[in-house]
C-alpha positions as CSV (number, residue, x, y, z in Angstrom):
1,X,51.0,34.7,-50.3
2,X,52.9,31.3,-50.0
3,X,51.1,28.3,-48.2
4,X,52.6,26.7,-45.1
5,X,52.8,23.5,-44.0
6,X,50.5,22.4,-41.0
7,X,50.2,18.3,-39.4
8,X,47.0,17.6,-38.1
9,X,46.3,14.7,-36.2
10,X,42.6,13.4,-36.4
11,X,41.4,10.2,-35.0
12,X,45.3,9.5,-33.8
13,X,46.0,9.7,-37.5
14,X,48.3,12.4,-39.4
15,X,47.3,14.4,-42.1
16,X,50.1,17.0,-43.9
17,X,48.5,20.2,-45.5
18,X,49.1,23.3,-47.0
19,X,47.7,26.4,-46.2
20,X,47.6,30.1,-45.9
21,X,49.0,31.4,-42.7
22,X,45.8,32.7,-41.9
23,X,44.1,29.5,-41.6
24,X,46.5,27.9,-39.5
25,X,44.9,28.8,-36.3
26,X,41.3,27.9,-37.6
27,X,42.4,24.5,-38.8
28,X,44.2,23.6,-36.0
29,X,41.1,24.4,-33.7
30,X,39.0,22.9,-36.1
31,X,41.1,19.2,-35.9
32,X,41.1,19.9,-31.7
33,X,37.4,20.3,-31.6
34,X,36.5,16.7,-33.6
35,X,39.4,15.0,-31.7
36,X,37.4,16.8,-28.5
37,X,34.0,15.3,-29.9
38,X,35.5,12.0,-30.9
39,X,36.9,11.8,-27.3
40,X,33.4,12.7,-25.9
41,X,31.6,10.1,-28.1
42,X,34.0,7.3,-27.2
43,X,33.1,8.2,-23.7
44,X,29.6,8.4,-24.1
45,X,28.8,5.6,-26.4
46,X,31.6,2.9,-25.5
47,X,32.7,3.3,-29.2
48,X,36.4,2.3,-30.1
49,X,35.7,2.0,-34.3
50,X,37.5,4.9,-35.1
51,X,35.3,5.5,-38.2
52,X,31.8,4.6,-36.7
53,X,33.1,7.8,-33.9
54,X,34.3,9.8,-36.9
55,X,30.7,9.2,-38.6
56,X,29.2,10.5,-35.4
57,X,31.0,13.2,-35.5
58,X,30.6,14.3,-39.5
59,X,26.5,13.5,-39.3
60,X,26.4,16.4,-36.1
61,X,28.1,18.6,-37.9
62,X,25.7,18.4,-41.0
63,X,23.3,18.4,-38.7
64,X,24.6,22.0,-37.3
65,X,24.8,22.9,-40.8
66,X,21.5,22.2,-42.1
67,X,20.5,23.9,-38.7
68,X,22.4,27.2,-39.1
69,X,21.5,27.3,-43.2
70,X,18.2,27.4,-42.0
71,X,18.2,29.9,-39.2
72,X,20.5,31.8,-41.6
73,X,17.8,31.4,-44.5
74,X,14.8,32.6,-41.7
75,X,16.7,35.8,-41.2
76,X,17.8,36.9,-44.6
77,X,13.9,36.3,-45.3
78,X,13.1,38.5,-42.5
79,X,15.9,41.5,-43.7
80,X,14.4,41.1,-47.5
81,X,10.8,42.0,-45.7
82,X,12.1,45.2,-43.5
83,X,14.1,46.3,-46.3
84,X,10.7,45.6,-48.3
85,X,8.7,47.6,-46.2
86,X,11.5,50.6,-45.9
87,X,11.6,51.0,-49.5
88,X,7.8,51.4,-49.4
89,X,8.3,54.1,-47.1
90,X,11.0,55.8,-49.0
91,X,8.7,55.6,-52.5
92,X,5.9,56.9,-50.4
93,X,7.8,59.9,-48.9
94,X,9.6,60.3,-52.5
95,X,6.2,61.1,-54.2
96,X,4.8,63.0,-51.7
């Protein structure tokens, strides 16, 4: 599939990509959502350092990370014990 080419504007600053059509749309929500946060830090904080606002906005988003990585972690562990105790079931039944 051929890449298009998509402008995002970040911090009141351009930035030119290529991409597959079907990113576009995530993208381009993506750039609206830490130009929405930058806005909301600026207001909160008083901040007008573009890349002090910016590192706001990079360290929550690690911080979401780290926070859905481990959620994420917590339920494959919990799936890996059901499934555990499922194929218990099914050996027991099997030799029976």
């Amino acid at each position: 599939m051929e890449k298009i080419s998509v402008k995002l504007t970040i911090a009141g600053r351009e930035y030119p990509m290529k991409t597959e059509p079907s990113q576009e749309e995530r993208i381009l929500e993506a750039a609206q959502l830490i130009n929405e946060q930058l806005a909301l830090y600026q207001n909160t904080f008083k901040l007008d350092d573009k890349q002090d606002l910016l590192a706001l906005v990079a360290f929550d988003c690690m911080i979401e990370k780290l926070s859905k990585e481990k959620e994420l972690g917590q339920i494959e562990e919990q799936v890996g014990k059901r499934l555990q105790v499922l194929q218990s079931a099914l050996e027991k039944d099997l030799s029976t």
